[in-house]
C-alpha positions, 0 to 999 in steps of 0.5 A: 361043770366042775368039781369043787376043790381048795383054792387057798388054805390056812394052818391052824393049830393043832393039825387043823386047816381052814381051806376056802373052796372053789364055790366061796365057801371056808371049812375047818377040818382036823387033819391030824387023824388023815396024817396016817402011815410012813408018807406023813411022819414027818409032817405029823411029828413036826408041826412046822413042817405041817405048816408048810403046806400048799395048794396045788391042783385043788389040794393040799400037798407038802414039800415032803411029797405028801398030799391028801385027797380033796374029796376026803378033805373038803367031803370027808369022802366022795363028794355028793352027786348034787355037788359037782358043780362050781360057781366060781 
């Protein structure tokens, strides 16, 4: 059994993304309140750079060296205790 994680995802305007997960299902999250401290300035003053994003071992990451946590994106937190296994 495996965690859930992102497999594609898709920049959306304004800060928002459409990630199509491991288990088939897609969700839009708002990443623009996530974009917080030194480490996402670049990526939250610059929505080209934002852009640029990639999937990389389950998650989004930036040229930048940004990431975000896959849980607090596709849970909004640690994933339910019922949720750790993936169909595909």
């Amino acid at each position: 059994m495996r965690l859930v994680r992102i497999r594609e995802a898709k920049p959306l305007g304004n800060y928002r993304v459409q990630l199509t997960l491991t288990d088939g299902r897609i969700v839009e999250r708002d990443l623009g309140p996530m974009l917080v401290g030194p480490v996402f300035a670049e990526i939250r003053n610059d929505e080209a750079r934002f852009r640029e994003m990639r999937v990389e071992g389950g998650t989004l990451v930036w040229p930048t060296g940004a990431d975000l946590c896959p849980d607090v994106l596709i849970w909004g937190g640690l994933p339910p205790a019922d949720a750790a296994s993936d169909a595909a």
